[in-house]
C-alpha positions as CSV (number, residue, x, y, z in Angstrom):
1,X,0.0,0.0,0.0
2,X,1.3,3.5,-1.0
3,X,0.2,6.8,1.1
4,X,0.8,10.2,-1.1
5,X,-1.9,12.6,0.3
6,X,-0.5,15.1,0.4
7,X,2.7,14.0,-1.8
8,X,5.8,15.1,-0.4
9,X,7.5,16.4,-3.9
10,X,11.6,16.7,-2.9
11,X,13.3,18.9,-4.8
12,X,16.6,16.8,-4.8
13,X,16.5,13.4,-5.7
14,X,19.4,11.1,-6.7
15,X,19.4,7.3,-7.2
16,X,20.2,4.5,-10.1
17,X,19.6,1.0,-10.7
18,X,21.9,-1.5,-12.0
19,X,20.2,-4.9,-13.8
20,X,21.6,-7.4,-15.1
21,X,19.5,-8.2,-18.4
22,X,19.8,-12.1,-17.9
23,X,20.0,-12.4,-14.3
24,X,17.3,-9.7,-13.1
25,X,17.4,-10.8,-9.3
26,X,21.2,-9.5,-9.7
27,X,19.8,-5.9,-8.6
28,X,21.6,-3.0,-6.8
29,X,18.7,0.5,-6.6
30,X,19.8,3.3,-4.2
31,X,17.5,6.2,-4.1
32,X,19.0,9.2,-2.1
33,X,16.5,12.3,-1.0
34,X,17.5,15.8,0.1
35,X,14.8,15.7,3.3
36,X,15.0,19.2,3.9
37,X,13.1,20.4,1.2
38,X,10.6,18.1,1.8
39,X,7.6,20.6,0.1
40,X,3.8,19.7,0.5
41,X,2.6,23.0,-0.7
42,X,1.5,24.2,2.7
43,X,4.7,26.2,4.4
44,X,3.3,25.1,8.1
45,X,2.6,21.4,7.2
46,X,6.4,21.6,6.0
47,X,8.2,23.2,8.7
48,X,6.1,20.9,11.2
49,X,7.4,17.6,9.2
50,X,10.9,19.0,9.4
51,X,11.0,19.3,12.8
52,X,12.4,17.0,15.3
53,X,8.4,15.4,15.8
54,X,8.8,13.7,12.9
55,X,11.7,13.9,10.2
56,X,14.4,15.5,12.5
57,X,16.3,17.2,9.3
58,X,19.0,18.8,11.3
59,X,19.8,15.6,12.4
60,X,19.1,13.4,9.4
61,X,19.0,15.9,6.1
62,X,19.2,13.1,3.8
63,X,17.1,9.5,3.5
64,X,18.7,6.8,1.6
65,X,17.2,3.5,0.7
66,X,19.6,0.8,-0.5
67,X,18.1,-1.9,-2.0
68,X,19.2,-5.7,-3.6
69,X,16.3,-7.7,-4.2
70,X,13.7,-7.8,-6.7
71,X,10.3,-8.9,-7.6
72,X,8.8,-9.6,-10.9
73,X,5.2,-8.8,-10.5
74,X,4.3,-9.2,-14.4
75,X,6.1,-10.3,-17.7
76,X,7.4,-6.4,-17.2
77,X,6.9,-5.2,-14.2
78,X,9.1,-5.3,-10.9
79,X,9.2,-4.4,-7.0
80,X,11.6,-3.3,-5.0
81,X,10.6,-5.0,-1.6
């Protein structure tokens, strides 16, 4: 299940993928996001997710998720678990 009400829109993103065309499940994704400039479109909303009660970005400024497993979900279609 996926929650994007309101969508949190970073403006700095990095990340890449590496597949391996006959092995698939050989996967490497790393997604790296600037958290603070989280922006929700409501200044208030933003400042309160940037503070310590729930993203703590002067402590953690930056998420990264690291993955190595996939999932084919369709003839073309995969998950990241």
């Amino acid at each position: 299940m996926a929650y994007d009400d309101p969508p949190l829109t970073p403006s700095e993103r990095h990340g890449f993928l590496e597949v391996d065309a006959d092995e698939p499940e050989k996967v490497r994704v790393e997604a790296t996001v600037d958290a603070t400039q989280v922006y929700t479109g409501q200044p208030q909303r933003d400042a309160h997710l940037r503070s310590a009660d729930f993203f703590d970005v002067e402590h953690h400024p930056t998420w990264t998720f690291v993955g190595s497993r996939i999932h084919q979900v369709s003839g073309t279609e995969f998950e990241v678990p």
